[in-house]
C-alpha positions as CSV (number, residue, x, y, z in Angstrom):
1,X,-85.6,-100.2,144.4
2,X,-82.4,-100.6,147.1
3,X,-79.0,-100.0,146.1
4,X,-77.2,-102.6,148.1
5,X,-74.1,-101.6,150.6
6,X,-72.4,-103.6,153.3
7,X,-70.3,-103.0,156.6
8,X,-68.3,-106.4,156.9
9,X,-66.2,-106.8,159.7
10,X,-62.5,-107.9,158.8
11,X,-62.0,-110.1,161.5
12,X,-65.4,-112.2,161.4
13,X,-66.6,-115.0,159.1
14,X,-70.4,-113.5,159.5
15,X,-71.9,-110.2,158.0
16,X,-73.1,-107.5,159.9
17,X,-75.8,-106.0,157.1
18,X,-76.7,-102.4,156.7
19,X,-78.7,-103.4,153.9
20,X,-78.6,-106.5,151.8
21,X,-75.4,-106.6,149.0
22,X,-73.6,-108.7,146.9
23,X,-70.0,-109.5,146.7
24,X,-68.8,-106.6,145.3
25,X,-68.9,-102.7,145.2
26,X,-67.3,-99.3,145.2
27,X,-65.3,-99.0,148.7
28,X,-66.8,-96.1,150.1
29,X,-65.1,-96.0,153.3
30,X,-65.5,-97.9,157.0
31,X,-68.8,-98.3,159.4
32,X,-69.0,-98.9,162.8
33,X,-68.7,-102.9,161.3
34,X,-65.5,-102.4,159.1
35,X,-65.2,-101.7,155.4
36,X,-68.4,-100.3,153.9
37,X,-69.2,-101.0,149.6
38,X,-71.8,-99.4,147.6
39,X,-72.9,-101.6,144.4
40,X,-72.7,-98.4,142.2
41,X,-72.7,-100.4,138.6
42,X,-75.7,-103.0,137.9
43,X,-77.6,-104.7,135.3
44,X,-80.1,-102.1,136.2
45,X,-79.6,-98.1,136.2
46,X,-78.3,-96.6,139.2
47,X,-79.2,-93.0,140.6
48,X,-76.9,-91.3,143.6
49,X,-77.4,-88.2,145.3
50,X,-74.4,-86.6,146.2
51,X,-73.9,-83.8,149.0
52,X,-70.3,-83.5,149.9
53,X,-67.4,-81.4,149.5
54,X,-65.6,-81.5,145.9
55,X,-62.4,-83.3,147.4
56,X,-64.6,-86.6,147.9
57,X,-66.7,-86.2,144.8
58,X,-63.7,-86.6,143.4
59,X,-63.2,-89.8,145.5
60,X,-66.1,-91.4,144.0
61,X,-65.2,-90.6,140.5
62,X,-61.7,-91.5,141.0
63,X,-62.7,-94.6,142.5
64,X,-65.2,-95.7,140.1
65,X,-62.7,-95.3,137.8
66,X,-60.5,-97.9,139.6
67,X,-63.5,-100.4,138.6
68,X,-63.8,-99.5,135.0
69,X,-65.8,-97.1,135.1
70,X,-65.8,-93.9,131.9
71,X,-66.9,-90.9,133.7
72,X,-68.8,-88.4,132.2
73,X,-68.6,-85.0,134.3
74,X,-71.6,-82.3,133.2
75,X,-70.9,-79.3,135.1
76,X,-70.9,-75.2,133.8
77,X,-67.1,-74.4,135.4
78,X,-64.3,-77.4,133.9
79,X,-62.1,-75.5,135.3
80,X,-62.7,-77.3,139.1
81,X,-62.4,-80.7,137.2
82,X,-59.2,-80.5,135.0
83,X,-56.5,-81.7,137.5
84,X,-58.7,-84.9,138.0
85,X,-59.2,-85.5,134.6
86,X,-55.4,-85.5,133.9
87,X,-55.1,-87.6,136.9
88,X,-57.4,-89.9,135.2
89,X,-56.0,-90.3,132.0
90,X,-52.2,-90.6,133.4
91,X,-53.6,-94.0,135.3
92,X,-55.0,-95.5,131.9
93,X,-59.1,-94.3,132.6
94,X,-61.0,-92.1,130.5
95,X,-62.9,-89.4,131.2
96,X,-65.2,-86.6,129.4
97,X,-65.8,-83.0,130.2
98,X,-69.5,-81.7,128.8
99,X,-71.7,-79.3,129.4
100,X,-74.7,-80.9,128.2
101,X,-75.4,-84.3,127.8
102,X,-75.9,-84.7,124.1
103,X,-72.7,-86.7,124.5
104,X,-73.7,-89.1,127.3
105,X,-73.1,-92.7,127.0
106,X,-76.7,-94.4,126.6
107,X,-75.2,-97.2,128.9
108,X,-72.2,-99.0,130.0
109,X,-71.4,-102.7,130.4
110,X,-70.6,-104.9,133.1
111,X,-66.6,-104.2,132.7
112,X,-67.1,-100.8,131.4
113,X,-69.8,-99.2,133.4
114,X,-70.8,-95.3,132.5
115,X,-70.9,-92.9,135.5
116,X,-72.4,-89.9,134.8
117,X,-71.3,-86.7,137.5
118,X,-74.2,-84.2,137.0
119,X,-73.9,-80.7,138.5
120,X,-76.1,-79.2,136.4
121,X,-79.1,-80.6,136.4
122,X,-78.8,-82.2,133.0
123,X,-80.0,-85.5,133.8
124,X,-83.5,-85.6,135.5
125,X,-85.8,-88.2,136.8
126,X,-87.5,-89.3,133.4
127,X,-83.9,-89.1,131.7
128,X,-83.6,-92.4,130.4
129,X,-80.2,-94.0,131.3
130,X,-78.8,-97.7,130.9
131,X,-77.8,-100.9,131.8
132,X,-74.3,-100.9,134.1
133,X,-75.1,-97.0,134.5
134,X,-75.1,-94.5,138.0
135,X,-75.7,-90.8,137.8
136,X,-74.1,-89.0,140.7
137,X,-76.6,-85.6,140.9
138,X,-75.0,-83.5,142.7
139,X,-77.4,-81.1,144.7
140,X,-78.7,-79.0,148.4
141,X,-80.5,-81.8,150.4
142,X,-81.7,-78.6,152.7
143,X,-83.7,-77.4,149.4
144,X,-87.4,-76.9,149.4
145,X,-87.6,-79.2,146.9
146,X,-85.6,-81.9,147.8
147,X,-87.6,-84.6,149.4
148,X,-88.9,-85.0,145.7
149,X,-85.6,-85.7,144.7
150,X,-83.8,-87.5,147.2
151,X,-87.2,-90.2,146.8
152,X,-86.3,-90.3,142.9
153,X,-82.4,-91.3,144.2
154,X,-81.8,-94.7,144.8
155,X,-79.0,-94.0,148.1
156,X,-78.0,-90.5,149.1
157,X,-74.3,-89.2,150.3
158,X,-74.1,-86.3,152.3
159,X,-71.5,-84.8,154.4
160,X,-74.1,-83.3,157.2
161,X,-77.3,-83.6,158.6
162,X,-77.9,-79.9,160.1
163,X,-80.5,-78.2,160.0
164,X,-83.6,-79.2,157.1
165,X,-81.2,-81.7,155.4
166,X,-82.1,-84.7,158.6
167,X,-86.0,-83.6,158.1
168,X,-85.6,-83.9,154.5
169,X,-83.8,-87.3,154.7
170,X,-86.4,-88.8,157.1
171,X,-89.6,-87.5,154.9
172,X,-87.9,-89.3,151.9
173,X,-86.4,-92.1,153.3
174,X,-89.1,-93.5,156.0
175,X,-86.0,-92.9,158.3
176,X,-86.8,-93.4,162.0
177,X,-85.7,-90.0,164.2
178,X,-83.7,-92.0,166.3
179,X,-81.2,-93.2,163.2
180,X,-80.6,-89.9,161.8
181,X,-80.0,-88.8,165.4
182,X,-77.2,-91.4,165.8
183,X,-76.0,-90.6,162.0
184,X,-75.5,-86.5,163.1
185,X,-72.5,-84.8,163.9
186,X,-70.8,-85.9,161.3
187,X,-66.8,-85.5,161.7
188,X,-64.6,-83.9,158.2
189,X,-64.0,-86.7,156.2
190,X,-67.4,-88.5,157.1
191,X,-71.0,-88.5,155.4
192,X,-73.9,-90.5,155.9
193,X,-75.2,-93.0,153.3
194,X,-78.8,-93.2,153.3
195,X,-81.9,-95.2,151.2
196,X,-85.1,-96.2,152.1
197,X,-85.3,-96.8,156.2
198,X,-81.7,-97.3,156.6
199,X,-78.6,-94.7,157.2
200,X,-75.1,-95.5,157.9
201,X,-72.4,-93.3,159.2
202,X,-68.9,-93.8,157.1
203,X,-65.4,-92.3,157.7
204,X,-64.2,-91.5,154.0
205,X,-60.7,-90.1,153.7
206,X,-58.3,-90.8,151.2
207,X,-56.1,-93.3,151.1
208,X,-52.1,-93.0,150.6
209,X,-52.2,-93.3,147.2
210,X,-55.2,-91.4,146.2
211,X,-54.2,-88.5,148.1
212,X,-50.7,-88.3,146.4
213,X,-52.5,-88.3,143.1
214,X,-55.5,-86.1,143.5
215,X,-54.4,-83.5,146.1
216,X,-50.5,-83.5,145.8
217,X,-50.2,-84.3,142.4
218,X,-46.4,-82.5,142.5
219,X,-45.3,-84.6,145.4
């Protein structure tokens, strides 16, 4: 199974694909083709491997919040997460703090989707999650053990490729040398989205607003 993302071109009536995607998604960021979406929330379960600095985890949950989204966040330290979570519920979302997933939505629906932020390890491969549901496992693509579970992820975000975590991508991903070459050297507020033989290199900053919320919340 794919999860579909796009880079469309602003100025152009056609679609440069990365992969094939529908008309909607989570904004990521911009490609080398213009704004780049990830179709996070879908009839079926979605599973993300994340690999990036906490500032744009954050991003993602703060953004998948913007479409709806209750966020569940399963991590040992709350601490790291308590300035988001006020964040979130001053703009209207909602958002739980656990640290086990006893308390886990069993699924989300198409105007309320579920994302589930796992940094512990709660939610495996044969965890059983729902309709209009992602899980966003947070984990160390350089692991011995990853290739097993960057192939149980549907797409992959990481923030660089050096040293076992390019090998480790390519095993898992049927990725051909030569486009994890041209994916490398990634700059600070870039990663690399990857799934089965495709990889796409996206600048990922903040915008104005969300940097005035999340990162200069006294501005």
């Amino acid at each position: 199974m794919t999860v579909d993302f796009q880079a469309l071109a602003p100025d152009r009536e056609s679609v440069e694909s990365v992969v094939a995607t529908g008309p909607s998604g989570l904004l990521l960021g911009r490609g080398p083709g213009g704004p780049v979406t990830l179709r996070l929330f879908r009839p079926q379960p979605t599973r993300l491997f994340l690999a990036v600095p906490d500032y744009m985890r954050w991003l993602v949950a703060f953004r998948a919040m913007c479409l709806g989204a209750h966020l569940s966040v399963l991590a040992r330290d709350h601490r790291e997460w308590l300035s988001l979570a006020d964040t979130i519920r001053a703009c209207g979302g909602t958002i739980d703090l656990l640290h086990t997933p006893e308390n886990v939505p069993g699924q989300g629906r198409p105007f309320r989707p579920s994302l589930i932020v796992d940094e512990v390890g709660a939610i495996g491969p044969t965890h059983r999650l729902g309709a209009w549901q992602a899980v966003a496992h947070v984990g160390d693509p350089a692991s011995s053990r990853a290739v097993s579970e960057l192939r149980n992820s549907d797409v992959v975000m990481v923030s660089s490729l050096d040293g076992r975590t390019g090998e480790n991508l390519r095993r898992a991903y049927a990725l051909p040398a030569s486009q994890v070459k041209s994916a490398s050297g990634l700059g600070e507020t870039e990663v690399a989205l990857a799934t089965v033989r495709r990889i796409a290199r996206v600048a990922m900053p903040p915008s104005p607003t969300e940097f005035r919320l999340l990162f200069s919340p006294g501005s």
